[in-house]
N, C-alpha and C positions, 0 to 999 in steps of 0.2 A: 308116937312116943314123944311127951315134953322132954325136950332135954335144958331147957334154955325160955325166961322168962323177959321182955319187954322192961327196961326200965330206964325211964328218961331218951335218953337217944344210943342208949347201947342195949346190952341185953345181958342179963346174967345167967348163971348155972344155975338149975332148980332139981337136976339129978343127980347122981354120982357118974354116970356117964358122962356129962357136962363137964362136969371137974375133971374128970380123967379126961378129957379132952383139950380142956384148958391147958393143965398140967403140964401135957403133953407137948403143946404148942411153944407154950413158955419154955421148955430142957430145949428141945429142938432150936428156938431161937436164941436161948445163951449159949447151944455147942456151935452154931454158926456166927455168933459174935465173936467167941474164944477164939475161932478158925481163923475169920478175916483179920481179926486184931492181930494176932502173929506175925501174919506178914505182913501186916501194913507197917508205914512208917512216918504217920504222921495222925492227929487225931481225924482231918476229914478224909482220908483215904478210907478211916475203918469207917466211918458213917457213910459215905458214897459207895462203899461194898457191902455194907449192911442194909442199905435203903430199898433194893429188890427184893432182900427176902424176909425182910419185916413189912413192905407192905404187900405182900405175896402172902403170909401167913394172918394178918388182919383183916382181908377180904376174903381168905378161905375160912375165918371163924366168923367175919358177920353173913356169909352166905349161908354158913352152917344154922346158925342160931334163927336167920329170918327163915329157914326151909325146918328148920324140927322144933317149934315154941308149939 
């Protein structure tokens, strides 16, 4: 099943499962910016708290999209 299309050096959503995957990813990573930002107390605290799980969730959608295109 395509969920996800080749384009230039990323890959886009070419189903609705895509997008609701996308979708998905994006809520997930502004409730965990919401979260760290709280407690943080400074602006690179929230970026060095936020830097694992934004590139944790970047590598789990170009894994996704190079394994189902």
């Amino acid at each position: 099943m395509a969920m996800y299309q080749r384009w230039g050096i990323s890959h886009r959503p070419i189903s609705l499962l895509g997008y609701i995957l996308d979708a998905s990813l994006v809520v997930f990573s502004l409730s965990i910016a919401v979260a760290i930002d709280a407690n943080s107390h400074s602006a690179s605290d929230t970026l060095i708290g936020i830097f694992p799980y934004a590139a944790t969730i970047f590598l789990l959608r170009d894994w996704l999209a190079r394994n189902f295109r």
